[in-house]
N, C-alpha and C positions, 0 to 999 in steps of 0.2 A: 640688582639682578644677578648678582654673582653666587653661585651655586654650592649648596651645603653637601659634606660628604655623603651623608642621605641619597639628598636628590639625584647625582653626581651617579649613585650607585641605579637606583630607577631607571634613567637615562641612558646608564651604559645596557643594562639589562634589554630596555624598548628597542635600542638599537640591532641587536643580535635578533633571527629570528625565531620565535618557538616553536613547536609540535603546531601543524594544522594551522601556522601563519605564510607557509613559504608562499600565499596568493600575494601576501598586503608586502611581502620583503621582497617581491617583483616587480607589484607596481611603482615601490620604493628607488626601486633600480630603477627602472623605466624613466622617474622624477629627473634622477641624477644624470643619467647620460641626457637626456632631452634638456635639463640645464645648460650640460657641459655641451651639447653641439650649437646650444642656443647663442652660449658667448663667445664661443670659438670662429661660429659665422659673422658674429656684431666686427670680433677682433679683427678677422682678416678681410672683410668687406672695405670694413674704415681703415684699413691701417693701406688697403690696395689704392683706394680713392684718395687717400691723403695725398700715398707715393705719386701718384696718376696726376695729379694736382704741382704736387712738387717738382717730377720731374721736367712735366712741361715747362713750366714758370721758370725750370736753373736751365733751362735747356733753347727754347723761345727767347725768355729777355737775354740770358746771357747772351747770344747770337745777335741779338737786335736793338739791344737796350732795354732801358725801361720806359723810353721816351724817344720821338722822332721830332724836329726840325724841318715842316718841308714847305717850299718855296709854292708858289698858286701857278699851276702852271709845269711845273717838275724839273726847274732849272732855277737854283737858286745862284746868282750872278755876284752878290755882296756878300758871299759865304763868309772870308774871313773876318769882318766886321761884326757877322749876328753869330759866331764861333765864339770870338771874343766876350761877347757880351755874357753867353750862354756861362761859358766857362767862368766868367764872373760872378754869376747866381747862384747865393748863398744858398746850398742846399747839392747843388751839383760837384761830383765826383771827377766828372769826367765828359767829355766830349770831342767826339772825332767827324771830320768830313764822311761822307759814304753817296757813293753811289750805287745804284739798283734798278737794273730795268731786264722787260725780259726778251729773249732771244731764242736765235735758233741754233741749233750746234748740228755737225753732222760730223759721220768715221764712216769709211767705207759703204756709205750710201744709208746708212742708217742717220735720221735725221730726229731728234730731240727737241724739246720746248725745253729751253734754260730760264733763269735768272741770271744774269751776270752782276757780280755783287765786288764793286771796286773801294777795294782797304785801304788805311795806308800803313806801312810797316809796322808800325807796333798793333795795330788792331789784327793784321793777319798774323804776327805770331800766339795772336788768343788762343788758335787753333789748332797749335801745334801740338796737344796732347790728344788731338782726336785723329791724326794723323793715323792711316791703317797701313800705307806703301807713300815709297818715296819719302822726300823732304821738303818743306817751306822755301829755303833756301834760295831757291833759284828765281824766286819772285819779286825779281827787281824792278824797276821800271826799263821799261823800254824792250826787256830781255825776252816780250812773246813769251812768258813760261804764266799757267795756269792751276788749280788745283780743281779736282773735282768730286761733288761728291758720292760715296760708293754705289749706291743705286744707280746714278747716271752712268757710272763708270761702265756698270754692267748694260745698261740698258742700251750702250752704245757700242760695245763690247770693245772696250778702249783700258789698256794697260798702261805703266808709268812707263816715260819714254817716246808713247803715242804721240801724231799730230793730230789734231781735231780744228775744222774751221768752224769759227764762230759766224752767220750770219745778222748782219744788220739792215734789216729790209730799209730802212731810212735811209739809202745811201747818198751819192753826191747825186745830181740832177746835169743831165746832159741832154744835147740837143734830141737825142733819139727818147727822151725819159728818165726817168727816176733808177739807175743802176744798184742794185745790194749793194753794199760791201761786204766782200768776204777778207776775214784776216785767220792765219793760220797759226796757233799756239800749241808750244809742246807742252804735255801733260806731267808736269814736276812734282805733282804727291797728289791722291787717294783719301779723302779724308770720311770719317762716319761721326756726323753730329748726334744721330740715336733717335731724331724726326725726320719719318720716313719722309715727308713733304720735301723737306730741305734736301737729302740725302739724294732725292730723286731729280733733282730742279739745279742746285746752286752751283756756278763755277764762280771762284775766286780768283781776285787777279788785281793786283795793283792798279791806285786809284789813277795812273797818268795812263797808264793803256786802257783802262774804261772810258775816260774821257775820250783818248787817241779813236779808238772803236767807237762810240757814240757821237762824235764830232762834235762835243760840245765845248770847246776850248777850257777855257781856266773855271768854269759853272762846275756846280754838282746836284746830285738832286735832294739831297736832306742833310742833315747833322743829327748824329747820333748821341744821346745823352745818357750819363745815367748818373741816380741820386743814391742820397745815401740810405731815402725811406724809400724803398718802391712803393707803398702804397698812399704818399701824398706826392708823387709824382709830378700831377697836374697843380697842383697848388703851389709846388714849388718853383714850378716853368711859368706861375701865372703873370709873372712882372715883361719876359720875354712873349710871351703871346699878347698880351697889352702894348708892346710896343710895335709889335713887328704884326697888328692886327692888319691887313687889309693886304700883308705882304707874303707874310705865312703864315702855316697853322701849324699847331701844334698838337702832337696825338702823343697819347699815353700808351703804355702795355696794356690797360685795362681796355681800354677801347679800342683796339688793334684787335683782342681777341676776346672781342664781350662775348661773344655769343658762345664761343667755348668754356671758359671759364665761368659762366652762370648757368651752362648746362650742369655742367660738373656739380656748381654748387646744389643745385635744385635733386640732382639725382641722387646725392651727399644724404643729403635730409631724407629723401623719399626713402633709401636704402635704410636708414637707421632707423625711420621709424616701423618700414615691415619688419626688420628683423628685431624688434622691439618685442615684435607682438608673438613671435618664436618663444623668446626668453621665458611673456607672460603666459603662455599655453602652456610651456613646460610646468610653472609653475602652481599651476591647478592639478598638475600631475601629483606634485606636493599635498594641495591641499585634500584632493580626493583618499590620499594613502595614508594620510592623519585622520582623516574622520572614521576610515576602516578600523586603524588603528584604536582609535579611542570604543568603536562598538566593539572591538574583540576584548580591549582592557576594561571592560564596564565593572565586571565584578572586584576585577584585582584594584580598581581605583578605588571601588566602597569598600577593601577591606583595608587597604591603603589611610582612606579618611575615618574608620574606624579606630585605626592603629594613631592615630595622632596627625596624619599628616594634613598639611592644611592648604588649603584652596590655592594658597603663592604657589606650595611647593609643586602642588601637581597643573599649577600652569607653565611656570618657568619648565617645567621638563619637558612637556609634549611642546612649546616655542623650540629648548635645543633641538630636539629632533628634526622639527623641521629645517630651524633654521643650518642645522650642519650637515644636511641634504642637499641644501642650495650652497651651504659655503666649500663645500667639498667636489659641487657640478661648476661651481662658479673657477675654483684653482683649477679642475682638470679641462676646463674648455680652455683656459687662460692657455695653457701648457701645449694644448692640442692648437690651438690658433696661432702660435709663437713656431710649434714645430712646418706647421701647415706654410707659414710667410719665408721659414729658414730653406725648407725645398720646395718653394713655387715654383722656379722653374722646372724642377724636375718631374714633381705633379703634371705642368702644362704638356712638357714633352710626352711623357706616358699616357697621360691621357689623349693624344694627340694619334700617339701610335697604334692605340686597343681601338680609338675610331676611327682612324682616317680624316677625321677632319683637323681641317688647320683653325685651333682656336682663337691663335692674335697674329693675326692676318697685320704686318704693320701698316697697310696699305690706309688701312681701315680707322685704326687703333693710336696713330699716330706715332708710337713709341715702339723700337724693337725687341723689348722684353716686357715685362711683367712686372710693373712697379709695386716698392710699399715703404712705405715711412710708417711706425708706429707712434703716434701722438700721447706720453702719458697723461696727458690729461683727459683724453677720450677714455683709454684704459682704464684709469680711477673711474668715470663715471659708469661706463658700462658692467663693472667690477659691483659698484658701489647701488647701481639701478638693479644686479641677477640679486643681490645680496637686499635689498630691500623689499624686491617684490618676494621672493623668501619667505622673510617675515612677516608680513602681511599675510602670506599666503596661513601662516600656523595660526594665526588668533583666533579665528573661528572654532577649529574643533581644539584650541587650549583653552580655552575660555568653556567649550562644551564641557571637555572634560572636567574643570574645575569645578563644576558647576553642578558633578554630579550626587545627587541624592541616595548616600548608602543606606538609609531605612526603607527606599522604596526598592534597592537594588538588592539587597539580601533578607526583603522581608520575606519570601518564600524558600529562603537558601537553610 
């Protein structure tokens, strides 16, 4: 298929446009940029949903594990023993005590729905790089200091420093009823995990003051694990769920957050496949401006194959053209979707401001920015799907052209 200096010279000639073509070297154009916007949307659709995908999963497991340990009932009483074991099970990384239950918080009359989520010191220094105000530090046991996260901060209008009581409606039982417990914790750091859920919900607080607050003596309520595959998780915990069957269960990441994470994937596929069919519309755009092409060169092809030239050559040439249509929409979308991902947020923001509306609401959206990971291996295919359907697109009117009949085309010339 590799192109003779001949050909080479025909090809560059088709490309340029002549006298009384500037219709077919429009709709030409038209081909190329509706390629280039075709891949440029594939790129930053998939490379958003990858991110969208990613950062949840480094954001969620990292936070929670990739697996939970929880007792029937929500008091696991023989923690250190199924700890033990867990942490034994070949496969597993790591495993720590946790408790989490949820609560109520109040500041100056303003009163919140929490999670109270008790660590124990090395699992709360996880956090320390997401720290916005304040310091970890102070989060000893016994010492009443807490951390919270920024949306709560705000939503309770509580600064570092602040006291904030935590309510515990489960409280002791007295002759008169069932009494709260209120306990009052100073506010020792500010932290933003980047889920808004979390960011809105969670106060951190050493795992002997969770306990101290939930009255649940030396018990906790699950064990946090994490593997070195997250994605055989459950296969790996399966010797510990076999034993500790009827005692605990055992949940994975994947099943903590199926239904989000199979939305994602389903909406993944649906997104790729419309914007698939972008790429192939553009690409008709190709084929209709070769078949122009080929009725405007009718004559110059029969004087062409009059002169020598033979049916490869004038197929291979009207193929370049198309196909360097499509490989030239295929690099400029590439370039326009890489620059589009580089200032997404600047995009969201602008776009945000000429309408008035708020486009990623994190309430909503679950993440405070505008994620993307780009996959090259998505890239290569989508690269390699505008660059194929291309070619395809030219064999029709390459094959017409080859095919044309200079005795019937210059029998009146």
């Amino acid at each position: 298929m590799l192109l003779t200096p001949f050909e080479w010279t025909i090809a560059k000639r088709y490309m340029l446009p002549g006298r009384g073509e500037a219709f077919i070297a429009l709709v030409a154009g038209i081909s190329l940029i509706a390629v280039a916007l075709g891949v440029a949307a594939l790129v930053i659709v998939m490379s958003v949903m990858n991110g969208f995908r990613a950062e949840l999963f480094d954001k969620i497991v990292g936070l929670n594990g990739h697996a939970i340990v929880q007792a029937y009932g929500g008091r696991l009483e023989n923690w250190r023993d199924v700890l033990k074991d867990v942490q034994a099970t070949p496969g597993v990384i790591h495993a720590s005590p946790l408790i989490e239950q949820p609560l109520l918080a109040s500041f100056n009359g303003r009163v919140e729905a929490i999670f109270v989520r008790g660590n124990t010191a090395e699992d709360i220094t996880k956090i320390t790089n997401k720290v916005v105000q304040g310091t970890l530090k102070p989060l000893q046991p016994d010492a009443n200091e807490v951390a919270l996260g920024s949306q709560l901060a705000s939503n309770l209008g509580v600064q570092v420093g602040d006291a904030i009581t935590i309510i515990n409606p489960q409280g002791r039982s007295t002759p008169f009823g069932t009494v709260p417990r209120e306990i009052s914790y100073r506010v020792a750091a500010i932290f933003e995990i980047g889920v808004y859920d979390y960011d809105q919900r969670f106060v951190v607080m050493p795992m002997q003051d969770a306990q101290t607050l939930l009255l649940t003596g030396d018990s906790i309520g699950m064990i946090e694990v994490q593997v070195d595959d997250p994605d055989r998780a459950s296969q790996i915990l399966e010797p510990v769920r076999e034993k500790y069957a009827g005692q605990a269960v055992v949940t994975d990441w994947k099943t903590i957050n199926s239904s989000l994470f199979e939305a994602l994937a389903v909406e993944r596929v649906a997104m790729f496949v419309v914007l698939s069919i972008i790429v192939l519309v553009a690409v008709f755009n190709i084929l209709s401006s070769l078949i122009m092409l080929v009725r405007a060169k009718t004559r110059d092809i029969a004087i062409l194959r009059t002169m020598g030239a033979t049916r490869r050559s004038i197929l291979k040439v009207f193929v370049l053209l198309g196909f360097v249509i499509g490989a030239v929409g295929t690099l400029t979308g590439l370039g326009l979707g890489f620059i589009f991902l580089f200032f997404r947020q600047g995009v969201v923001r602008f776009i945000e401001l000429v309408t008035g509306q708020n486009l990623w609401d994190p309430s909503i959206r679950f993440l405070t920015e505008l994620p993307s990971r780009s996959d090259p291996v998505e890239i290569t295919v989508i690269s390699l799907m505008a660059l194929l359907f291309s070619f395809l697109a030219t064999l029709y009117p390459a094959f017409k052209a080859a095919s044309t009949d200079p005795v019937q085309v210059l029998r009146y010339e």
